[in-house]
N, C-alpha and C positions, 0 to 999 in steps of 0.2 A: 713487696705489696704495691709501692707505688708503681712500678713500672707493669704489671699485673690490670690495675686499674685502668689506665691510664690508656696503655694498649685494648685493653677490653670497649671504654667509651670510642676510641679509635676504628675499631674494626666493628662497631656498632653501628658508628657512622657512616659509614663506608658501606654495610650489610642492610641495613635498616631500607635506605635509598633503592636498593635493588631491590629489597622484598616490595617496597612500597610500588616500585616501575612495573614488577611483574603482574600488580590485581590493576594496573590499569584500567584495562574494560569493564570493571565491576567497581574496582572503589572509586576511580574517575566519575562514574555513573552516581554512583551514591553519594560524594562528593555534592555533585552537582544537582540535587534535590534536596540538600540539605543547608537550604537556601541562610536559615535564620543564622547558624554556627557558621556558613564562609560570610554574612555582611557582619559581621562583630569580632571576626578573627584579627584583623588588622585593625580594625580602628581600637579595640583592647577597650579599656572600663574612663568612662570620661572622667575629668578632675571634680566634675561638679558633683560627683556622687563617691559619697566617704562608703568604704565597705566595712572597713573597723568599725566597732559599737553593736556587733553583731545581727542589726536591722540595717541594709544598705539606705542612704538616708543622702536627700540633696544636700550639699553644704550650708545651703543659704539657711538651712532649715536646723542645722546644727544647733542645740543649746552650749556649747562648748567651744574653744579655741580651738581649731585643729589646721592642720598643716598637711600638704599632697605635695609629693613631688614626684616628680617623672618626664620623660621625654627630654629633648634638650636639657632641662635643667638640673635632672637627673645625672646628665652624662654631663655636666660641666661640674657637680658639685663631687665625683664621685673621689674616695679616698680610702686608704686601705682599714679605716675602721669607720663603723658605723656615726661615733661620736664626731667624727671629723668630715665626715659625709653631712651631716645635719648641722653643720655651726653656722651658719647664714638662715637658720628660720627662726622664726619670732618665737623666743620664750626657751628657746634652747642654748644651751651653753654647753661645753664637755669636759671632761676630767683632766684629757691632756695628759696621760702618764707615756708620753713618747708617739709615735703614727702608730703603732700596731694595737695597743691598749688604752683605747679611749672610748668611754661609754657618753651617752647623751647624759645633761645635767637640766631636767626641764622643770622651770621653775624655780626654782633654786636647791630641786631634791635631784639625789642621787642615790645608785645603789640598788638596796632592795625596792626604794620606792618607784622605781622605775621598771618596768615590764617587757621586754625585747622580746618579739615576735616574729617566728616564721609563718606567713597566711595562717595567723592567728594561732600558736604555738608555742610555747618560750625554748627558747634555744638551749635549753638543757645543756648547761655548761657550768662552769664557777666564776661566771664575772662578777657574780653579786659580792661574792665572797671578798675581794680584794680588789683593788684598781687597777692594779699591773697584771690581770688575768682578763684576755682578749674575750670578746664575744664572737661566739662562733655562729656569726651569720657573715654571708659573702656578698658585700654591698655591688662586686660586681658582675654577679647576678642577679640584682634585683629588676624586676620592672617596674614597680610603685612602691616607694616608701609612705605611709602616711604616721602621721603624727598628731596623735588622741590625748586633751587629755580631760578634764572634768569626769561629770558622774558613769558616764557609760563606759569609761575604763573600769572600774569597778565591776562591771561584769568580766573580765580577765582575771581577777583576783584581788584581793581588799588592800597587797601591797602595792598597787600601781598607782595609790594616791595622785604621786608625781604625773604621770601619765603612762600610755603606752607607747609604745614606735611599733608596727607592723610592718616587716618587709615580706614583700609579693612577689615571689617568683614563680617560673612556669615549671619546678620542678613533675610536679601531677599535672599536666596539663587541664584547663579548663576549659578548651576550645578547640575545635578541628581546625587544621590549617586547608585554605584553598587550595591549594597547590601537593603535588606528588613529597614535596621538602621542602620543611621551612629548616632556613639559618638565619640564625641570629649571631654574630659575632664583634666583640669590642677590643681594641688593643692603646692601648696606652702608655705616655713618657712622661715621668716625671720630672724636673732639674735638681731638684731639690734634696734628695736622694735617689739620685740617680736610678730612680723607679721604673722596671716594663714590668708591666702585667697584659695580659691576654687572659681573654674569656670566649666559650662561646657554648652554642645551644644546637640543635638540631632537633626537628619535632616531625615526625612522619605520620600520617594518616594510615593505617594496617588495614584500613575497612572507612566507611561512612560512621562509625561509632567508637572504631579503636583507637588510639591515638597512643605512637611510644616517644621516650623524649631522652637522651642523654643531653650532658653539660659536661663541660671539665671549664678550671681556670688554673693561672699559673702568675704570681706577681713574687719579682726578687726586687729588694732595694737596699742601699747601701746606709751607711750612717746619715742623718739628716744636716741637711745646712743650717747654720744659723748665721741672724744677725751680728753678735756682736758675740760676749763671755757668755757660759753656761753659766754660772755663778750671779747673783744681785751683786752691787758695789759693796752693802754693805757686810754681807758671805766673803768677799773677795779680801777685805782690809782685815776681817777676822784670821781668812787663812793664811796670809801675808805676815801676820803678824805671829801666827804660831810659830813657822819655818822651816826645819824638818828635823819630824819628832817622832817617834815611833807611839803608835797607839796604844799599844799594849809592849810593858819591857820584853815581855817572854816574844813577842813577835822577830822575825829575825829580820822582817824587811820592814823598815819606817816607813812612815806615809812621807811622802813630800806636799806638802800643804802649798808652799809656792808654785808647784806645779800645776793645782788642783784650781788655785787662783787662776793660772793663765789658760786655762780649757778656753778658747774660743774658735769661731769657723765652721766649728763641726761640732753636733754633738755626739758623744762617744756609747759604745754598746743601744745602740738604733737601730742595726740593720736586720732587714726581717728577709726570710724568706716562707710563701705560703702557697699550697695548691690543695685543689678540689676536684673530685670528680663525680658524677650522679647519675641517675636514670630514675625514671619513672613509665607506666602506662595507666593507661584511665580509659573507661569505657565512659563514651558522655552520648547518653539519648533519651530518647521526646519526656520519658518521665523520670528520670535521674539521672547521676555520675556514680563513680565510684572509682577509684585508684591507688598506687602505692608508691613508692619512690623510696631509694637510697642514697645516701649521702656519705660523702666521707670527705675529713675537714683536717688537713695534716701544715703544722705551720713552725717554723723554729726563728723566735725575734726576741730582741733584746728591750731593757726598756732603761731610762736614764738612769747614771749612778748619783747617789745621792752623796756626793764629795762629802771625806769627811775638813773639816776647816778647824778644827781643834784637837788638843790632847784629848784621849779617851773615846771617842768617836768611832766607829767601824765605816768602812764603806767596802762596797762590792759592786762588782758589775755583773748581775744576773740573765742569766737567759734562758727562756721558756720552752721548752719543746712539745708540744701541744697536737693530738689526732682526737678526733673522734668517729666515731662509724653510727648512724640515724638512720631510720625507718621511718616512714611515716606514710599513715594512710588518711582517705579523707571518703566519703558516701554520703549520696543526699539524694532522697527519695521525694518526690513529687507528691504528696497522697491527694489534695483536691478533695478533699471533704469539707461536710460542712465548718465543721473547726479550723482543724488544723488545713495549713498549706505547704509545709513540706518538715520533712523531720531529718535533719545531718550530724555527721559524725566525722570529728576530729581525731586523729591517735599521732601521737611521738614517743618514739623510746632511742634513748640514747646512751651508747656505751661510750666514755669519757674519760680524756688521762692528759696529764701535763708532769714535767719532770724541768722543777729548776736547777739548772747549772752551774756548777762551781766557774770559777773559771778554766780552771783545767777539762775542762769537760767534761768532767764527774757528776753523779746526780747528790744535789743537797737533798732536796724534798722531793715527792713525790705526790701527785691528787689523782686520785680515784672518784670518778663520780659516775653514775649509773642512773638513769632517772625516766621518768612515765609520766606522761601528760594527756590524759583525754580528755571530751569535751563533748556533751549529745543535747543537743538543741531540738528544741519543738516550735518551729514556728509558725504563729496562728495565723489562717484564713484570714483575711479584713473583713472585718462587719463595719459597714458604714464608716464611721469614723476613727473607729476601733479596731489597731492591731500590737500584734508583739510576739514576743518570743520568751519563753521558759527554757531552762536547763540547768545540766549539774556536770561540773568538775572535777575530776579527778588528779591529783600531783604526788608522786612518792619521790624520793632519793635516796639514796646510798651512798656515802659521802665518807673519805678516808682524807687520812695526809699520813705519811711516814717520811720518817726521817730525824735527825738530830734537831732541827729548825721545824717542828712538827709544832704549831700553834692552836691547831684545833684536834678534840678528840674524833673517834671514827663517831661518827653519828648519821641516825637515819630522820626522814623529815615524812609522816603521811600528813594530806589534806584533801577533805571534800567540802565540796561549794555546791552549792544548789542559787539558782537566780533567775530571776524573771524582771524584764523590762516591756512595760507598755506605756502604749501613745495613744491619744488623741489629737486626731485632726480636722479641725471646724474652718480649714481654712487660714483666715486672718488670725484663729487661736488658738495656738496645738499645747499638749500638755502631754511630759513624761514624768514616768515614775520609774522606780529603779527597785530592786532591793537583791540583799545579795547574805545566807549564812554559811559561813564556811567553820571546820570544826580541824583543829591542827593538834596533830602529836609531833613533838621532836623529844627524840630519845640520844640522849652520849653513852657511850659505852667505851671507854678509854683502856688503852691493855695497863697490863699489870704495873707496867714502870712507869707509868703517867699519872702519879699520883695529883699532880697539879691542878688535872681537868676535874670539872662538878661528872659526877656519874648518878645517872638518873634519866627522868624523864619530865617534860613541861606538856600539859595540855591546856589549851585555851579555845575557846568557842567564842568567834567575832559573830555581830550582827549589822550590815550598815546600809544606808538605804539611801535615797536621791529623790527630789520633786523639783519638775522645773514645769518653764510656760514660756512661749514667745508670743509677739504679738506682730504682724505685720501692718506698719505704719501704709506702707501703699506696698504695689505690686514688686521693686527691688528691695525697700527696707524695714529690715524686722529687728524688733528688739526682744532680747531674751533675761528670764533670770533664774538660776537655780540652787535650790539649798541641798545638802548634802554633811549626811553623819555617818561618817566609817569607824572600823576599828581593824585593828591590824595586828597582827600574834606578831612576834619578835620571830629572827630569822636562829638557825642553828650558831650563826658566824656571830650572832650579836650577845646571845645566850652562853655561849660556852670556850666562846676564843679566852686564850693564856699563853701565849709566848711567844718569843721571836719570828719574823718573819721576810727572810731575804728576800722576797719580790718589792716590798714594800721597805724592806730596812726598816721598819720599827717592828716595837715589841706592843703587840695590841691583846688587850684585855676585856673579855664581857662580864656580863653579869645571870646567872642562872636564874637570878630573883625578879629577873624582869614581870612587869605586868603589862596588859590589852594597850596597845600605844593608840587612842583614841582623837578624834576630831570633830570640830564642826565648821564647814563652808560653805561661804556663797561667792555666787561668779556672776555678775553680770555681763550682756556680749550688745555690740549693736553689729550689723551688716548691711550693707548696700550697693549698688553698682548705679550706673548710668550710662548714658551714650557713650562719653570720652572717660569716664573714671569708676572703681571701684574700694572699699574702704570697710575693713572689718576692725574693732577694736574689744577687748575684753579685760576687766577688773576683777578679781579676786583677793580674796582675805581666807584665813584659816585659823581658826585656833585650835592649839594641840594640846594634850594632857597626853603626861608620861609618853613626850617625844623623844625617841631614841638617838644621842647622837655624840657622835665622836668625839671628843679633845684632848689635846698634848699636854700634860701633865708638867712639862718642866723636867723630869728626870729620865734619869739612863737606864738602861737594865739591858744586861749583853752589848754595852756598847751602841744603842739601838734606843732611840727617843721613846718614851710609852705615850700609846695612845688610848685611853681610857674610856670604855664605854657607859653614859651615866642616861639618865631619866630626869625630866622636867617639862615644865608648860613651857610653849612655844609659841608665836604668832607670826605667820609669813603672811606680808601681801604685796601685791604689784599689779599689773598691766602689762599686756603689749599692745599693739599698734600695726598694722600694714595699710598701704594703699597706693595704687598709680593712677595717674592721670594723664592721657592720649593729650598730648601738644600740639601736634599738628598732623595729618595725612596728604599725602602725595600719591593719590591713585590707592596701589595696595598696599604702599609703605605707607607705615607710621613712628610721631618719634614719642618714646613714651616716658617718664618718669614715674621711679616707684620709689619709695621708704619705707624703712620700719624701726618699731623702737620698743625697747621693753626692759623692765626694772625689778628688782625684786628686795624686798627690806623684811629679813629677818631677823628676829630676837630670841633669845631664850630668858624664859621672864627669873626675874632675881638673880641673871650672870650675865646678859650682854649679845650682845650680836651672836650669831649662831657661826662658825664652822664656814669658811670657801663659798660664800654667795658670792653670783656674780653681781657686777655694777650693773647699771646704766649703760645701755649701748643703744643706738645710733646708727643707720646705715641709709645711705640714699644713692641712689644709681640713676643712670639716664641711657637710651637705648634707643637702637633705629632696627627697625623690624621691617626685613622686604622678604618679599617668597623665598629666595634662593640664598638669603643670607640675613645676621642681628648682628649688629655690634654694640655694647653696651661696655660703661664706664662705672664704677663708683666707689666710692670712700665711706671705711668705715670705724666709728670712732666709738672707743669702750675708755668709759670713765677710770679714776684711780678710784681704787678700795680700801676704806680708811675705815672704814667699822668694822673690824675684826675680834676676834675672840682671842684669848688668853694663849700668850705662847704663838700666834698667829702675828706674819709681818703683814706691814701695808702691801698693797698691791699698785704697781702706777701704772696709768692709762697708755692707752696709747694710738695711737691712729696710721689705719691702713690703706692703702688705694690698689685696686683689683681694675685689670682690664681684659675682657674677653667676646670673642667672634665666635660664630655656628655658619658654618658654612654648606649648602645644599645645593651642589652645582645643577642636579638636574631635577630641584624645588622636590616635592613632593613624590614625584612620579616615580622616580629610581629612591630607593631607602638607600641612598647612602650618604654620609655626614660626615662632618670635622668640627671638632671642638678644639680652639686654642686659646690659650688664658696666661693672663700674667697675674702673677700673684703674688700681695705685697711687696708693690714695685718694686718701695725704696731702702727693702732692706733692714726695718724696723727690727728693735727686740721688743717683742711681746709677750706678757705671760699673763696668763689667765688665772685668777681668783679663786676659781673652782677646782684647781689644781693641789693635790699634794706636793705634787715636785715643783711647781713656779717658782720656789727660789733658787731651784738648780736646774731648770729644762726649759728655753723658751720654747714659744712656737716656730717653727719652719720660718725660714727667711727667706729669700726672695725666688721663685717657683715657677719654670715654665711650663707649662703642660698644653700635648698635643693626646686627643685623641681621636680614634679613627670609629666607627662604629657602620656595620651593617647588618640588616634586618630584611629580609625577601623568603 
């Protein structure tokens, strides 16, 4: 099948180019009268305008924190999982269960609270489900990642609390290319595990209105480098001190714990290999688009073992083997009426499988997942100062595990949302409101010998809504503030899980009797720019009732830590911070410094600090920006983490220094570029907070990366 694919986008590319050469005199011609779609092909969607929140909306004008990335920065940050692609923006932190399996942690929530988006679609996968379950979006196809998060995530679903991440690619195209062939292609080395990946695109004009598009990518890497020992000191003297023991007597092979001690250099069961292939066509004219695209997402990567360092303890080294095969279409009609101004539609359906690994290369477990996602929006005409958008949601799943390490029963998930968001704009006073009802069945249906799962069904009907207002102080700076009350139905994973789980080595546990996990929030934001500098900052508080949330129990079961899922008040708040300042100009260079900072202080009221918050972090960089070339410096420092919950170690800080160039020999004119980076110089071990595994998995050590990228 892969070679099938693979040859197919191949000789698509290759075919596509000639069809396209052959309508010369005709699509040349039409081409070239359709003036609007070739000046916007290339220059693509500016950063000052968010398209997430489903009103496309200036940033300045954002009631919300949000984050853009793309272009150079885009290709300097990019990494084989989305979470480790986003760990340099304000408010984002990541799971960190290895490079292959790492989801965004924004704000100090993970998981279901977070919402992972293809051009506004959730990736229909099981990364909600467990941490060591990859998300199957391919960061090196994106063109624009943005990062949402306050009340207008909420229109995505009422679990995005946390926020969203949209990744933006040209799989449906959205634009006609100037030219008889667009390529777009990126190749990449990593040092660190010995990472090449290649990507690339081709996007043909068939007509003045057609437009066809394959992609394929391909990235292998090897176990990851580290700084120093897998293991904490204090892991280290525990397993040293065991010696070598066998975990269980009936086992015929002992662990060697002093062994398990000296893991360093490398971390072991890391290496991933993963390729993609797609297509898409789209008709885009004077009064609508419409289009479809396939995708297929096939990957096999390991993620760290969780040493065992005592008598009684299990450890395994699991590996994931992971396809999925996606559909997706997108239409959006123009109507120009007095009301309404255009009405689109979103569709994903995605057939889905992962199969974890014994070591012998045997299947332990098995995930079936199946799932549908549409979306139909009516967006209104502007009357004066008045516009917005209504719509409703649609989400189903089908959802299995088999196997002896089977932890959840086969359960199914329907939900529909209905929502509308409108604005006012007076200028110096704009006001939005929000509101969003979604109505959720999840059903368990566990076979005959699973007596252990609840068998049943939960429904719940959330209501939750948003009002905000900005005001602009003068023409760059505006201040914002918005309140917001969600509710949120517990997930299938949170409700019905009961047993052992190799990806994750523990034995995780829900509760069926869950109730509506409820909130209320306000964000305050300020923004602004100037001549030489610009400077956004945002504050937020939450308080939750019957907050869902994970802890380690203290006991064994299967050899395998339990993690327990319980209900309580909760209260998150923090801040982030960005802003640069132009130092000085020389002609077209300039040298400019930026920072950011951002904090998060969670509790769970009547127990304690919540569950892997991140610190305190800190980042400041300095940079010289000429046409044909940037070189930038900076250092970045994440505090220790000493408020931890039960069963939960401290976390210690630690500080990084990043050095990288974008090179543009022939400046603008020719689309061709280099990105080279050095990352974490000096070799630091680092582990992140937010992690399940940081007492057994640093971060990557020291990282050279070259990439090449071209676009014409």
């Amino acid at each position: 099948m892969r070679f099938r694919l693979l040859s197919g986008c191949a000789l698509a590319a290759v075919l596509l180019p000639a069809a396209a050469y052959a309508e010369t005199s005709d699509a040349g011609a039409d081409a070239a009268a359709t003036s609007k779609k070739d000046d916007t092909y290339h220059a693509g969607q500016g950063s000052e305008i968010v398209v997430t929140g489903v009103l496309p909306t200036n940033r300045q004008d954002m009631l919300s924190s949000v984050a853009v990335v793309q272009g150079s920065e885009l290709t300097q940050s990019l990494r084989p999982s989305i979470g480790e692609t986003l760990q340099h923006q304000p408010g984002v932190s990541a799971t960190s269960f290895g490079p292959s399996a790492s989801r965004p942690v924004l704000r100090g929530l993970q998981g279901e609270r977070v919402r992972i988006l293809t051009d506004g679609i959730g990736s229909i996968d099981v990364s909600n489900t467990s941490v060591d379950h990859a998300v199957v979006v391919n960061p090196l196809l994106a063109e624009r990642i943005e990062v949402l998060r306050g009340p207008q995530s909420l229109l995505y679903g009422s679990s995005a609390i946390g926020g969203v991440v949209n990744v933006i690619d040209k799989r449906i195209p959205t634009r006609v290319p100037t030219e008889a062939v667009h390529i777009g292609a990126l190749a990449s080395y990593g040092s660190a595990a010995d990472e090449r990946s290649f990507s690339g695109a081709v996007d043909v004009p068939l007509s003045s209105q057609w437009v066809a598009h394959v992609d394929g990518s391909y990235l292998k890497s090897d176990d990851v480098r580290i700084g120093g020992h897998a293991l904490t000191p204090a892991l280290r003297a525990q397993a040293l001190a065991s010696g070598l023991q066998p975990a269980d007597p009936a086992d015929a092979e002992p662990i060697d714990f002093a062994a398990n001690a000296g893991v360093k250099g490398k971390l072991p069961n890391t290496a991933a290999k993963t390729w993609t292939a797609g297509a898409g066509i789209a008709y885009i004219g004077d009064s609508g688009n419409f289009g479809i695209s396939y995708g297929h997402y096939d990957s096999l990567y390991g993620v760290p073992v969780r040493y065992a360092t005592q008598e009684g303890e299990e450890q395994e080294a699991p590996r994931l083997k992971l396809k999925q095969d996606r559909v997706d279409a997108r239409a959006e009609i123009d109507v120009n009426s007095g009301f309404l101004d255009k009405v689109s539609m979103r569709l994903g359906y995605a057939d889905y499988s992962h199969f974890e690994l014994e070591e012998d290369g045997s299947v332990g477990t098995a995930f079936y997942n199946k799932g549908m996602e549409g979306r139909l929006e009516f967006t209104q005409a502007k009357q004066g100062a008045w516009r917005g958008v209504t719509g409703a949601q649609l989400f189903t799943r089908d959802f299995n595990v088999v196997g002896d390490e089977a932890f959840l029963p086969k359960n199914s998930t329907s939900q529909v949302g209905l929502f509308t968001l409108q604005q006012l704009d007076y200028g110096a006073l704009k006001f939005e409101a929000g509101a969003r009802y979604e109505h959720t069945n999840l059903s368990a249906n566990p076979l005959v010998d699973q007596s252990q799962f609840f068998d049943g069904s939960r429904t719940f009907d959330a209501v939750s809504g948003s009002l905000g207002a900005s005001y602009a102080l003068s023409d760059d700076w505006r201040v914002g503030l918005n309140l917001s009350r969600t509710e949120r139905a517990p997930s299938a994973e949170e409700l019905f899980a009961n047993g052992p789980h190799a990806g994750t080595e523990a034995f995780e546990i829900g509760n069926p009797d869950f109730k509506l996990e409820k909130s209320w929030g306000v964000e305050a934001i300020l923004r602004g720019k100037g001549t030489n500098y610009t400077f956004e900052a945002s504050a937020y508080h939450t308080w939750f009732s019957n907050f869902i949330y994970e802890g380690q129990t203290g006991a064994l079961e299967d050899g395998l830590p339990v993690y327990q899922s319980y209900q309580a008040d909760a209260r998150y708040y923090g801040f982030e911070a960005q802003g640069t300042l132009t130092l000085a100009r020389f002609g077209d260079s300039k040298i400019v410094a930026d920072a950011l900072g951002d904090y998060v202080h969670a509790n769970i009221v009547s127990v304690g600090p919540a569950p892997r918050i991140p610190p305190l972090r800190v980042l400041g960089g300095l940079s010289f920006q000429a046409p044909k070339f940037d070189l930038r410096g900076e250092v970045e420092h994440v505090t220790n983490q000493k408020r931890i919950s039960d069963f939960e170690t401290p976390t210690d800080g630690y500080t990084m220094v990043n050095a990288e160039v974008n090179v543009r020999p022939w400046g603008t004119e020719r689309p061709i570029s280099f990105a080279l980076s050095a990352n974490n110089i000096f070799d630091v071990v680092a582990r992140r907070a937010a992690s399940f595994l940081k007492d057994y998995a640093p971060l990557s050590g020291r990282d050279i990366r070259l990439t090449a990228k071209l676009d014409f």
